[in-house]
N, C-alpha and C positions, 0 to 999 in steps of 0.2 A: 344580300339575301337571294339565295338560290329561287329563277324563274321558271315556268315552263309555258309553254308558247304553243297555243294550240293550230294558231296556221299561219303559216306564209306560205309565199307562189314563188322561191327560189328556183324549181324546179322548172320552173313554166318561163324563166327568165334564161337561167341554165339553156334549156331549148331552142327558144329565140333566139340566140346567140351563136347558137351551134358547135357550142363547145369552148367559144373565145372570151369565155369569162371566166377567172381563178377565184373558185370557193371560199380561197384563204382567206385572200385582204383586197376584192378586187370592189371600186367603191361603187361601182353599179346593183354592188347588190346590197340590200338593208340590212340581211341576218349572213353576212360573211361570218367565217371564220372567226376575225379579228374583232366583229361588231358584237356577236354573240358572247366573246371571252371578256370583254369589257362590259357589257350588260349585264352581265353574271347570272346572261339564259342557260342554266342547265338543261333543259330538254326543249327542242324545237321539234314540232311537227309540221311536215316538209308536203304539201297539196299536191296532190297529179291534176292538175288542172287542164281541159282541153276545151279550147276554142268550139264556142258550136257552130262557127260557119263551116268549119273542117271538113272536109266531104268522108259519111262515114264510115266506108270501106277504110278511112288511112285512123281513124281515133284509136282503135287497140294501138296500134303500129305508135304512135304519139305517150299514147299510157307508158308501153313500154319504153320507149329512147327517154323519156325523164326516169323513169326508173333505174333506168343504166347511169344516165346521169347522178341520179343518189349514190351506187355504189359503186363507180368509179372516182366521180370529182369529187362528192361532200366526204364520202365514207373513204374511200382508195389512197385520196393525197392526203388525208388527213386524220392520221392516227391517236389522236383524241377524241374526233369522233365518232362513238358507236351505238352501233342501230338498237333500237329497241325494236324485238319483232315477237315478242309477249310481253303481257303483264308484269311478268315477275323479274322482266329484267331491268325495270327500273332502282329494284332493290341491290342489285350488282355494279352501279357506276362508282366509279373510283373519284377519290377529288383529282381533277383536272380534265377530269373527260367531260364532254359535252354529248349525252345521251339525242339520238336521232330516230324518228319515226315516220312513216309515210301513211298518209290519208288519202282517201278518192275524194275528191268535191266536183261530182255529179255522175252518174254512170254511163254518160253516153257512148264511155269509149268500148263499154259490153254492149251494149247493143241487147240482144233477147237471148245472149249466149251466158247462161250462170257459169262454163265449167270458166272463162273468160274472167268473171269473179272471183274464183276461187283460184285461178291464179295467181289472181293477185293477192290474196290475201297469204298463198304459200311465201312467194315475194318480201309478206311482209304490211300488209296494207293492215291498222289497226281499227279505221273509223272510215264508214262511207255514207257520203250524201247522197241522197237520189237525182238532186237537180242542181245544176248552178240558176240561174235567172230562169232562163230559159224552159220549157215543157220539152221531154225527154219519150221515153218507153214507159219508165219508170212512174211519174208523175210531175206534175204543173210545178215551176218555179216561181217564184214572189214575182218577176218579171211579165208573167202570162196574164193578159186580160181574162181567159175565161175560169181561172181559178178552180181549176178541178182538182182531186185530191189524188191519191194511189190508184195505180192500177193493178190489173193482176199479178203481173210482174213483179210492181212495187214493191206489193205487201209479201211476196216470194224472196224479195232480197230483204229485208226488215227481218222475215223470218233464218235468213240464213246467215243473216248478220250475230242474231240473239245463239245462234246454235255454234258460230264459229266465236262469242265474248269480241265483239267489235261493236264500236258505237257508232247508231244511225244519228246523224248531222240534221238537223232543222235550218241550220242556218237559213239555208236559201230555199226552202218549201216555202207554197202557199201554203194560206191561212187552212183551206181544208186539210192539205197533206198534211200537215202537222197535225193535227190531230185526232187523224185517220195512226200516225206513229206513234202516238201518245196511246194507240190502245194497243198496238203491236210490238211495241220494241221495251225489249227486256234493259239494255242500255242505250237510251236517249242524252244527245248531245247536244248544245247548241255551238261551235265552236267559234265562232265571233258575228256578234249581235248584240245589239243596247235595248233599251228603253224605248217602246214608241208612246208610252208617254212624251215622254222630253223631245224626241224628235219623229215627227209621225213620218217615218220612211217605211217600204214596204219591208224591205229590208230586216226592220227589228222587229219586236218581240212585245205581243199587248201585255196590257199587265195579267188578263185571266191564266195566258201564253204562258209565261214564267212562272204565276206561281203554280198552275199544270205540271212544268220542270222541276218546281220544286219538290212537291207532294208525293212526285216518282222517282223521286232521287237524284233527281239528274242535273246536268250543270248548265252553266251557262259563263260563257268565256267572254268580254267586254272586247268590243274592235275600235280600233285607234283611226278609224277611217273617218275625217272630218263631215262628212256626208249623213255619216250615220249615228253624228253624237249631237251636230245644233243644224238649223235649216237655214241661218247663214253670218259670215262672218269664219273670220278666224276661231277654229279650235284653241284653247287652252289644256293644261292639264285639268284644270279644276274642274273644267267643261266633262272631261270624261270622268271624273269620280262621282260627278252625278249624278251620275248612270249607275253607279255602284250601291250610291248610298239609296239611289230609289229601287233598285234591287235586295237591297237589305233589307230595307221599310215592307216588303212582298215576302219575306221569309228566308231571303236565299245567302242568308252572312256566313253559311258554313261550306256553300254550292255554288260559290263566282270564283273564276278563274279569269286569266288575261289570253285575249288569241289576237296577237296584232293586226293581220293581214300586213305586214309589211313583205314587199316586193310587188306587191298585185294594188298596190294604190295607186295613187298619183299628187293625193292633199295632204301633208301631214298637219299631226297635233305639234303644234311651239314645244319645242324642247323636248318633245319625243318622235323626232323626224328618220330614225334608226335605230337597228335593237343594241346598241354600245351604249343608248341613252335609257335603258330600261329603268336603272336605278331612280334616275329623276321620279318618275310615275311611284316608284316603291316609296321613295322618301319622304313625298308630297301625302300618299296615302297613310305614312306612318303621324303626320299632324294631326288628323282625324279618326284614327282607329288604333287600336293595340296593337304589340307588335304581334300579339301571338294571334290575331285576326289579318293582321296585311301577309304573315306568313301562310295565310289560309289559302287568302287570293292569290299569292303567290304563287303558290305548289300544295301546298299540304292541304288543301281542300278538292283538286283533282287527286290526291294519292288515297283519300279517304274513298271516293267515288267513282276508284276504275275498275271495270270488270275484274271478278276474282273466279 
């Protein structure tokens, strides 16, 4: 069953490396080439992720060298893979190709420069967060004790988000910035985040939270990061269908999607420790739900719900 995969940190790995990692089949990375083509992820979306110790005179300068990363190592050596850089070219992938997209997750590498955004998004960039953990320009990260919400900025990029059809990320906002974007943004995203029912992390998503995502359309992608599915012990698979089915039971059976976060972890789920194991998660889900509802969660529920 065809996946799509709303974030991993290949690119932030790619980086750290300096080039001495092969996209193909190199095993330090969880969404390789190789892991991706056995998972049967048809669309990965690839995070520009930056450090926020990073001194920020060098963050654009970071943005870009994974970006070149994208389209030299994942895209350049690798001719099945290709870039989605609108909407509409997801309806263009061939079978055997593995469609690729790039997201911001957090803006610090713009700093209080938009035109800095907007190159990225010529680039290619589909979906931008305003914060990783951390509080930015932009607005407070789930990380930040004083939990403030957008700033002026913020709600300037949310806005230019909705005008360029790119989705603003909740993921990692505080509790107010989310819902300062729940009144602003035309397409709202969560792209990996669970339950905090089930595990009260700052991290996920209360239940008023989702069903908000749902009632506006919007999605919300399940992440496979042991941290953010129980508060302790080993992860299971079942452990994170959980999270699913309590996402169901809130409205959202036609609006969950999967965003692993594989490459940017460190814990994984039993039997979903790489994206070559996706299928386990789809299999497991097909005991419990229809096929033509796990094909939802799969993909066909982000295709009903992407900017048009």
């Amino acid at each position: 069953m065809n996946v799509i995969d709303l974030h991993c940190d290949a690119l932030w790995k790619l980086s750290n490396k300096k080039g001495n990692l092969r996209f193909a089949d190199s095993q330090e990375l969880d969404t390789n080439k190789l892991r991706l083509q056995e998972g049967n992820v048809k669309v990965q979306a690839f995070a520009i992720f930056i450090e926020p110790e990073m001194k920020s005179d060098q963050k654009f300068q970071e943005a870009l060298d994974q970006v070149d990363y994208f389209y030299e190592e994942v895209l350049g050596k690798n001719p099945e893979m290709k870039q989605i850089k609108q909407w509409s070219d997801f309806d263009t992938l061939q079978d055997g190709e593995i469609g690729a997209f790039l997201t911001l997750e957090g803006v610090d590498a713009v700093g209080n420069d938009l035109s800095k955004l907007r190159t990225l998004f010529q680039l290619g960039v589909l979906s931008v967060g305003l914060t990783w953990n951390n509080a930015n320009l932009a607005a407070d990260g789930a990380g930040e004790p004083r939990g403030g919400g957008l700033t002026l900025l913020g709600k300037e990029i949310v806005k230019l988000n909705n005008e360029n059809k790119v989705f603003t990320d909740v993921s990692h906002l505080s509790e107010k910035g989310f819902w300062e974007v729940m009144e602003l943004s035309k397409y709202p995203i969560a792209s990996h985040s669970n339950a905090r029912a089930l595990c009260d992390h700052p991290r996920n998503l209360k239940d008023e939270q989702a069903k908000a995502m749902f009632e506006k359309g919007g999605l919300i992608h399940v992440v496979y990061n042991p941290p953010f599915i129980k508060e302790k012990g080993d992860a299971l698979i079942d452990d994170l269908v959980r999270h699913i089915d309590h996402l169901c039971s809130l409205g959202g059976i036609h609006q969950i999607g999967l965003g692993s976060d594989f490459d940017g972890i460190s814990q994984k789920v039993i039997d979903l420790e790489n994206a070559s194991q996706t299928q386990n998660l789809i299999n497991h889900l097909l005991k419990y739900y229809s096929e033509e509802q796990v094909r939802g969660f799969a993909y066909n529920n982000f295709m009903k719900h992407r900017p048009v």
